[in-house]
MISE-433763 format. One record per residue (C-alpha): residue number from 1; z, y, x; residue in three letters. Coordinates in nm, 3 decimals, always signed. Example, Ala and Ser with C-alpha at 12.3 -4.5 7.8 and 13.67 -1.06 7.14 Angstrom:
REM residues 2
+------+---------+---------+---------+------+
: nuke :      zz :      yy :      xx : tiza :
+------+---------+---------+---------+------+
:    1 :  +0.780 :  -0.450 :  +1.230 :  ALA :
:    2 :  +0.714 :  -0.106 :  +1.367 :  SER :
+------+---------+---------+---------+------+
END
This chain:
REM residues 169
+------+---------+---------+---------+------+
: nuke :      zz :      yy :      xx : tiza :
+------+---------+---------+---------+------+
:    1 :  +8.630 :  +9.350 : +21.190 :  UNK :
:    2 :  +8.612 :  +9.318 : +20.839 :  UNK :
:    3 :  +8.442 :  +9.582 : +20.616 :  UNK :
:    4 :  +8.581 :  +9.865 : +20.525 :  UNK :
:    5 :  +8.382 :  +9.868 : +20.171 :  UNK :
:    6 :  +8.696 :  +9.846 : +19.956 :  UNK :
:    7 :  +8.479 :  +9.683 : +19.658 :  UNK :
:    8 :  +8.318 :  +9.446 : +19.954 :  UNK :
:    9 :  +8.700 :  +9.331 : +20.029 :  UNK :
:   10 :  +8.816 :  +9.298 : +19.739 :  UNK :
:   11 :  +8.535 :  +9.012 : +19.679 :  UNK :
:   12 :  +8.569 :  +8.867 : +20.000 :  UNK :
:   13 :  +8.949 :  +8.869 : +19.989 :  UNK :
:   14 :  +8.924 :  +8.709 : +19.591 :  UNK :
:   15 :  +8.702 :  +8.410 : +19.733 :  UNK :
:   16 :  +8.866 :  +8.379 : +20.080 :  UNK :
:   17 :  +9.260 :  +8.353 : +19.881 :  UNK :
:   18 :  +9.148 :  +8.146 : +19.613 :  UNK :
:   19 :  +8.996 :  +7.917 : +19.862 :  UNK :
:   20 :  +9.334 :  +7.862 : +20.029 :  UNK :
:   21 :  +9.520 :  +7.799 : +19.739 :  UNK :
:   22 :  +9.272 :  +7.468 : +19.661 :  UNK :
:   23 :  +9.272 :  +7.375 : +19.981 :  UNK :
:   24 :  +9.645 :  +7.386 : +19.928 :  UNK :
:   25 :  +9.625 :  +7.171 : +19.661 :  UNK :
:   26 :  +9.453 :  +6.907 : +19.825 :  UNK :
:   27 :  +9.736 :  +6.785 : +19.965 :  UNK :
:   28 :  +9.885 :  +6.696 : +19.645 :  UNK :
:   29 :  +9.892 :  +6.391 : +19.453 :  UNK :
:   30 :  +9.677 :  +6.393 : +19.109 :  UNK :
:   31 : +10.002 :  +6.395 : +18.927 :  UNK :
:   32 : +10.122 :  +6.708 : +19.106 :  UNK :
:   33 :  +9.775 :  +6.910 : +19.069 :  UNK :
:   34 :  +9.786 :  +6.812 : +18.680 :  UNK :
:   35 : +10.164 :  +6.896 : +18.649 :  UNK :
:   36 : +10.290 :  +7.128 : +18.373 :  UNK :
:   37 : +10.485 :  +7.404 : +18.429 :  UNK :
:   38 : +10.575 :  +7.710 : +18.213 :  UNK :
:   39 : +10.361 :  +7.978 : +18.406 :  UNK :
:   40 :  +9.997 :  +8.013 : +18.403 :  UNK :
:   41 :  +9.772 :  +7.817 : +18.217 :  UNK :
:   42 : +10.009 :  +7.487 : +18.289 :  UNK :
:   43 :  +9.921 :  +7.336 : +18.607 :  UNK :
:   44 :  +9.746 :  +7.405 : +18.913 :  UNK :
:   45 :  +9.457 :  +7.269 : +18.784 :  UNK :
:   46 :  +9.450 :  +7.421 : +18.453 :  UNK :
:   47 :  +9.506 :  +7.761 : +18.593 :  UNK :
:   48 :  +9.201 :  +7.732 : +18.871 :  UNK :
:   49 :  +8.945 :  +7.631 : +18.657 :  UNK :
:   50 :  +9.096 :  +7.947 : +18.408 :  UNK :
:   51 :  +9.012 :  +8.186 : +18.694 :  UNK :
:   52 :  +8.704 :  +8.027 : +18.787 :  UNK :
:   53 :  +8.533 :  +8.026 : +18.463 :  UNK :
:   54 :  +8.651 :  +8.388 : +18.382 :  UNK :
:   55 :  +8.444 :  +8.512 : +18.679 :  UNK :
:   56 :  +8.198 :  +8.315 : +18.593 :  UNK :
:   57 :  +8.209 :  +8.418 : +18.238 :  UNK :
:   58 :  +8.248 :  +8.835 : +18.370 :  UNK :
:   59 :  +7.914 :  +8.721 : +18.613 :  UNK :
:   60 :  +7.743 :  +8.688 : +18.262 :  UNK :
:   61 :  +7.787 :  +9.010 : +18.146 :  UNK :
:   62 :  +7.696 :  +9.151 : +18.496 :  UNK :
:   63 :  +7.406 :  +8.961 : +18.493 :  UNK :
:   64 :  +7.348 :  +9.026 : +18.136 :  UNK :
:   65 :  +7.284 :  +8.680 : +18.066 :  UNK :
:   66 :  +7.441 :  +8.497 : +17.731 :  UNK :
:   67 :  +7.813 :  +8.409 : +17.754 :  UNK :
:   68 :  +7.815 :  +8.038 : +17.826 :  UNK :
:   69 :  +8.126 :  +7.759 : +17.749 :  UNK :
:   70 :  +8.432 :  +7.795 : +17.933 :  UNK :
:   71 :  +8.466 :  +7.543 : +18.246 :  UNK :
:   72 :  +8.647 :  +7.218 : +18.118 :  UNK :
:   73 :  +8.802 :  +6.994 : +18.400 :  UNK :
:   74 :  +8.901 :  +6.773 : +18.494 :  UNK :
:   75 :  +8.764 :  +6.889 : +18.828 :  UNK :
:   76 :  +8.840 :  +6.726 : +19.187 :  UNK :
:   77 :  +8.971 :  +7.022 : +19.454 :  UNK :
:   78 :  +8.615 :  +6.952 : +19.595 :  UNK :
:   79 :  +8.424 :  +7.055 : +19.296 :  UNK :
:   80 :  +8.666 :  +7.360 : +19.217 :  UNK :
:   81 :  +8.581 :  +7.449 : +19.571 :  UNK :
:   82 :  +8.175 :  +7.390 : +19.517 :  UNK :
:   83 :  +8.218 :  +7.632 : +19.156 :  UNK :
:   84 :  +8.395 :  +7.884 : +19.358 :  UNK :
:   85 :  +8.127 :  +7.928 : +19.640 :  UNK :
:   86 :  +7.864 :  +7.931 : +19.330 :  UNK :
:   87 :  +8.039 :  +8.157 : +19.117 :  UNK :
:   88 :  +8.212 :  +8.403 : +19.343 :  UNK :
:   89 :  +7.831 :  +8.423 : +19.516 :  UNK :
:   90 :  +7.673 :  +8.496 : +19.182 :  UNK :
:   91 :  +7.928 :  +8.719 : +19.062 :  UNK :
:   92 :  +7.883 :  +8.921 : +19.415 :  UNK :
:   93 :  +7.549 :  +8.961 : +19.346 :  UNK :
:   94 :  +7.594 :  +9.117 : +19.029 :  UNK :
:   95 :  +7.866 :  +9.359 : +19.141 :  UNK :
:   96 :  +7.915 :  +9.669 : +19.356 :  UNK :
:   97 :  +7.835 :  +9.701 : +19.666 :  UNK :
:   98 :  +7.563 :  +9.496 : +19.565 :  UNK :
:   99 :  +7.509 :  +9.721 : +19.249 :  UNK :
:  100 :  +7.621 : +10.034 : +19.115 :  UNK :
:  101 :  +7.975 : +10.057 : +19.051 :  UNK :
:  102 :  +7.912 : +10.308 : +18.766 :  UNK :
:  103 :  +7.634 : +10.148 : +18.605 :  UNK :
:  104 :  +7.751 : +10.040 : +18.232 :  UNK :
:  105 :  +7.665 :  +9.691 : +18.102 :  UNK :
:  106 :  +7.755 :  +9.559 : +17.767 :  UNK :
:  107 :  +7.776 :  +9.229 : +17.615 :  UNK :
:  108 :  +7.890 :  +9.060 : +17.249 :  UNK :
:  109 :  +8.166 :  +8.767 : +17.238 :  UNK :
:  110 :  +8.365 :  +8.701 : +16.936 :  UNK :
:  111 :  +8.149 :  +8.942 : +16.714 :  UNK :
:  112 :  +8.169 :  +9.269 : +16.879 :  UNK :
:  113 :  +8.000 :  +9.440 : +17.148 :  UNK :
:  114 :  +8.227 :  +9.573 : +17.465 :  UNK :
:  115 :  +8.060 :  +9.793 : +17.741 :  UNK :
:  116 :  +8.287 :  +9.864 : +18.055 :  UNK :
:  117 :  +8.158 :  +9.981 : +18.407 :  UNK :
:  118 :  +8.078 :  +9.725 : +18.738 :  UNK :
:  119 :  +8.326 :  +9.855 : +18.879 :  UNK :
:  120 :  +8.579 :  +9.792 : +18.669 :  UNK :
:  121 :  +8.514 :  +9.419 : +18.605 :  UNK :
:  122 :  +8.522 :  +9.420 : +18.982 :  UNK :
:  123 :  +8.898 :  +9.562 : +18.982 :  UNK :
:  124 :  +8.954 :  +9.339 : +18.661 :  UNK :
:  125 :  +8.837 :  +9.019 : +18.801 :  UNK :
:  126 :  +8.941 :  +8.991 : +19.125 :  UNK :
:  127 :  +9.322 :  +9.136 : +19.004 :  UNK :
:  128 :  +9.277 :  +8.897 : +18.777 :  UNK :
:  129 :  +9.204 :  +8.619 : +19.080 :  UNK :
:  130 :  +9.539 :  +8.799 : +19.213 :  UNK :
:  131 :  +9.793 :  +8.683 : +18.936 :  UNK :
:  132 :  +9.678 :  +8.390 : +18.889 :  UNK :
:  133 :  +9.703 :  +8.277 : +19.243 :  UNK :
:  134 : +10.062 :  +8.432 : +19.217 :  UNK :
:  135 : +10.120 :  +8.138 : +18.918 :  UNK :
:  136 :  +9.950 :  +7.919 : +19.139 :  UNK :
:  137 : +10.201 :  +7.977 : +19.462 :  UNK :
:  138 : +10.553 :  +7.983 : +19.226 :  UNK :
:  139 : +10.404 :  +7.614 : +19.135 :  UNK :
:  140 : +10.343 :  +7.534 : +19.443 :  UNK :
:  141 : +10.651 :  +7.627 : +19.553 :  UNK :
:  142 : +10.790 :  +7.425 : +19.234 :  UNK :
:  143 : +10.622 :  +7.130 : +19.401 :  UNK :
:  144 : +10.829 :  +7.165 : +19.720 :  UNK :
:  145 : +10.534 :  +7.369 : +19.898 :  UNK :
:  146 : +10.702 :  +7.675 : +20.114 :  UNK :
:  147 : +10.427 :  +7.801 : +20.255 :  UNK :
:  148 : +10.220 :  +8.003 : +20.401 :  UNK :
:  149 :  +9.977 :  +8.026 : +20.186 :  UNK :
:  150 :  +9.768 :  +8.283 : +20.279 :  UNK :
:  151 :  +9.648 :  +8.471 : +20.008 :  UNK :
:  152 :  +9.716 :  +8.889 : +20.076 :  UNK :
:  153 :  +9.503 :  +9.101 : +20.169 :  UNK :
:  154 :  +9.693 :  +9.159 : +20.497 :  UNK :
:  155 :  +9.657 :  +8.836 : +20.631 :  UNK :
:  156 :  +9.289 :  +8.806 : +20.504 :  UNK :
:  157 :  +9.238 :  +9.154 : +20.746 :  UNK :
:  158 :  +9.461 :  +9.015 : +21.043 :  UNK :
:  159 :  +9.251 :  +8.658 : +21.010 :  UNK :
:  160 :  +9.024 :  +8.618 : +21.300 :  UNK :
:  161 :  +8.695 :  +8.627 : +21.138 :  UNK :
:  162 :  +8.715 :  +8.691 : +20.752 :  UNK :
:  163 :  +8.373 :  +8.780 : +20.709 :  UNK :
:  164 :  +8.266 :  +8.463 : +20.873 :  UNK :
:  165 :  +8.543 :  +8.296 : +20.686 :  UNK :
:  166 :  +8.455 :  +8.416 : +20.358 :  UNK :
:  167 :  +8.058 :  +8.378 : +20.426 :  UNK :
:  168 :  +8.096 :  +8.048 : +20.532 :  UNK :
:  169 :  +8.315 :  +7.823 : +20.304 :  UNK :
+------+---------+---------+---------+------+
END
Protein backbone atom coordinates (compact mmCIF):
# COMPACT_ATOMS: atom_id res chain seq x y z
CA UNK A 1 0.00 0.00 0.00
CA UNK A 2 1.43 3.14 -0.73
CA UNK A 3 2.00 5.82 1.97
CA UNK A 4 -0.34 7.81 3.14
CA UNK A 5 2.31 10.81 3.80
CA UNK A 6 0.68 13.22 1.33
CA UNK A 7 4.20 15.14 0.91
CA UNK A 8 5.81 11.37 0.57
CA UNK A 9 3.25 10.88 -2.54
CA UNK A 10 3.46 13.65 -4.00
CA UNK A 11 7.39 12.85 -4.57
CA UNK A 12 6.90 9.43 -5.35
CA UNK A 13 3.99 10.12 -7.69
CA UNK A 14 6.32 13.27 -9.44
CA UNK A 15 9.23 10.64 -10.14
CA UNK A 16 7.03 7.55 -10.80
CA UNK A 17 4.75 9.92 -13.77
CA UNK A 18 7.61 11.58 -15.12
CA UNK A 19 9.25 8.28 -15.52
CA UNK A 20 6.41 7.05 -17.75
CA UNK A 21 6.23 9.83 -19.87
CA UNK A 22 10.21 9.10 -21.02
CA UNK A 23 9.71 5.81 -21.19
CA UNK A 24 6.94 6.91 -23.49
CA UNK A 25 9.12 8.68 -25.48
CA UNK A 26 11.38 6.02 -26.18
CA UNK A 27 9.41 4.75 -28.62
CA UNK A 28 9.76 7.67 -30.76
CA UNK A 29 12.00 8.48 -33.48
CA UNK A 30 14.73 11.36 -32.72
CA UNK A 31 12.79 13.57 -35.01
CA UNK A 32 9.58 13.09 -33.04
CA UNK A 33 11.27 13.57 -29.41
CA UNK A 34 12.96 16.90 -30.89
CA UNK A 35 9.67 18.03 -32.62
CA UNK A 36 8.30 21.56 -32.08
CA UNK A 37 5.10 22.23 -31.06
CA UNK A 38 3.41 25.38 -29.62
CA UNK A 39 2.98 24.13 -25.92
CA UNK A 40 5.61 23.72 -23.41
CA UNK A 41 9.02 24.48 -23.85
CA UNK A 42 8.76 23.09 -27.72
CA UNK A 43 9.27 19.49 -27.81
CA UNK A 44 9.27 16.60 -25.69
CA UNK A 45 12.66 16.93 -25.17
CA UNK A 46 12.93 20.49 -24.52
CA UNK A 47 10.19 20.39 -22.01
CA UNK A 48 11.83 17.23 -19.88
CA UNK A 49 15.04 18.51 -19.45
CA UNK A 50 12.92 22.09 -18.37
CA UNK A 51 11.36 20.07 -15.52
CA UNK A 52 14.31 18.22 -14.70
CA UNK A 53 16.67 20.99 -14.19
CA UNK A 54 14.03 23.10 -12.28
CA UNK A 55 14.01 20.41 -9.54
CA UNK A 56 17.27 20.20 -9.69
CA UNK A 57 17.74 23.87 -9.56
CA UNK A 58 14.73 24.06 -6.37
CA UNK A 59 17.17 20.91 -4.78
CA UNK A 60 19.78 23.81 -4.58
CA UNK A 61 18.04 26.02 -2.57
CA UNK A 62 16.86 23.07 -0.32
CA UNK A 63 20.16 22.04 -0.01
CA UNK A 64 21.38 25.50 0.24
CA UNK A 65 24.00 24.93 -2.14
CA UNK A 66 24.85 27.69 -5.08
CA UNK A 67 22.39 27.76 -8.01
CA UNK A 68 24.18 25.88 -10.76
CA UNK A 69 23.55 26.16 -14.95
CA UNK A 70 20.41 25.02 -16.25
CA UNK A 71 20.53 21.33 -17.87
CA UNK A 72 21.32 21.74 -21.69
CA UNK A 73 20.46 18.61 -23.90
CA UNK A 74 20.60 17.17 -26.05
CA UNK A 75 19.96 14.22 -23.76
CA UNK A 76 19.14 10.46 -24.88
CA UNK A 77 15.65 9.12 -22.95
CA UNK A 78 18.34 7.04 -21.06
CA UNK A 79 20.20 9.88 -19.59
CA UNK A 80 16.90 11.98 -18.87
CA UNK A 81 15.96 8.84 -17.07
CA UNK A 82 19.59 8.53 -15.11
CA UNK A 83 19.07 12.76 -14.12
CA UNK A 84 15.68 11.96 -12.93
CA UNK A 85 16.62 9.06 -10.47
CA UNK A 86 19.62 11.57 -9.35
CA UNK A 87 17.69 14.56 -9.04
CA UNK A 88 14.29 13.51 -7.84
CA UNK A 89 16.57 11.38 -5.04
CA UNK A 90 18.46 14.50 -4.07
CA UNK A 91 15.65 16.74 -4.12
CA UNK A 92 13.76 14.03 -1.70
CA UNK A 93 16.35 14.30 0.55
CA UNK A 94 16.15 17.83 0.94
CA UNK A 95 12.36 17.99 1.31
CA UNK A 96 9.60 17.06 3.76
CA UNK A 97 9.05 14.15 5.02
CA UNK A 98 12.61 14.01 4.95
CA UNK A 99 12.79 17.62 6.48
CA UNK A 100 10.63 20.06 7.97
CA UNK A 101 7.97 21.27 5.86
CA UNK A 102 7.99 24.65 7.70
CA UNK A 103 11.52 25.21 7.92
CA UNK A 104 12.39 28.51 5.73
CA UNK A 105 15.39 28.47 3.36
CA UNK A 106 16.48 31.30 1.21
CA UNK A 107 18.61 31.67 -1.71
CA UNK A 108 19.82 34.71 -4.32
CA UNK A 109 19.33 34.27 -8.30
CA UNK A 110 19.11 37.18 -10.54
CA UNK A 111 20.16 39.71 -7.73
CA UNK A 112 17.69 39.26 -5.06
CA UNK A 113 17.20 37.05 -2.25
CA UNK A 114 13.71 34.87 -2.08
CA UNK A 115 12.92 32.76 1.10
CA UNK A 116 9.78 30.40 0.78
CA UNK A 117 9.02 27.31 3.06
CA UNK A 118 9.98 23.26 2.15
CA UNK A 119 6.91 22.75 1.86
CA UNK A 120 5.97 24.89 -0.54
CA UNK A 121 8.72 24.17 -3.12
CA UNK A 122 7.45 20.66 -2.52
CA UNK A 123 3.76 21.70 -3.74
CA UNK A 124 5.58 24.05 -6.35
CA UNK A 125 7.79 21.52 -7.85
CA UNK A 126 6.11 18.57 -8.16
CA UNK A 127 2.76 20.74 -9.60
CA UNK A 128 5.14 22.02 -11.54
CA UNK A 129 6.27 18.17 -12.72
CA UNK A 130 2.28 18.03 -13.17
CA UNK A 131 1.82 20.62 -16.09
CA UNK A 132 4.46 19.93 -17.72
CA UNK A 133 3.77 16.29 -18.16
CA UNK A 134 0.23 17.59 -19.21
CA UNK A 135 2.34 19.51 -22.33
CA UNK A 136 4.16 16.48 -22.61
CA UNK A 137 0.88 14.03 -23.15
CA UNK A 138 -1.14 16.79 -25.68
CA UNK A 139 2.33 16.20 -27.75
CA UNK A 140 2.27 12.98 -27.47
CA UNK A 141 -0.98 12.72 -28.46
CA UNK A 142 0.07 15.25 -31.42
CA UNK A 143 2.46 12.47 -32.37
CA UNK A 144 -0.34 9.92 -32.84
CA UNK A 145 0.25 8.49 -29.15
CA UNK A 146 -3.41 7.72 -27.46
CA UNK A 147 -2.43 6.40 -24.56
CA UNK A 148 -2.40 5.37 -21.49
CA UNK A 149 0.04 7.10 -20.18
CA UNK A 150 -0.05 6.74 -16.75
CA UNK A 151 0.70 9.71 -15.02
CA UNK A 152 -2.33 10.54 -12.11
CA UNK A 153 -2.14 10.04 -9.02
CA UNK A 154 -4.97 7.46 -9.18
CA UNK A 155 -3.34 5.09 -11.22
CA UNK A 156 0.07 5.62 -9.40
CA UNK A 157 -2.21 4.42 -6.00
CA UNK A 158 -4.12 1.54 -7.95
CA UNK A 159 -0.43 0.36 -9.45
CA UNK A 160 0.62 -2.82 -7.88
CA UNK A 161 3.64 -1.77 -6.05
CA UNK A 162 4.35 2.06 -6.33
CA UNK A 163 6.64 2.24 -3.62
CA UNK A 164 8.69 -0.48 -5.12
CA UNK A 165 8.05 1.14 -8.43
CA UNK A 166 9.12 4.45 -7.51
CA UNK A 167 12.18 3.09 -5.24
CA UNK A 168 13.36 1.08 -7.84
CA UNK A 169 13.63 2.81 -11.31
Amino acid sequence: MPSSDPAAILLAHDRWATLNIIDRCRELTGDQFHQQFEMGLGSLHDTLTHTLSAMRGWGDLLAGRPQRDGLEGPYSCDKLASLLDAISHDFASHSPPAMDAGEVVSGERGGSTWSFTRGAVLTHVTTHGMHHRAQCVNMLRHLGDEGPWRVSVVEWTMAADPLRESAGN
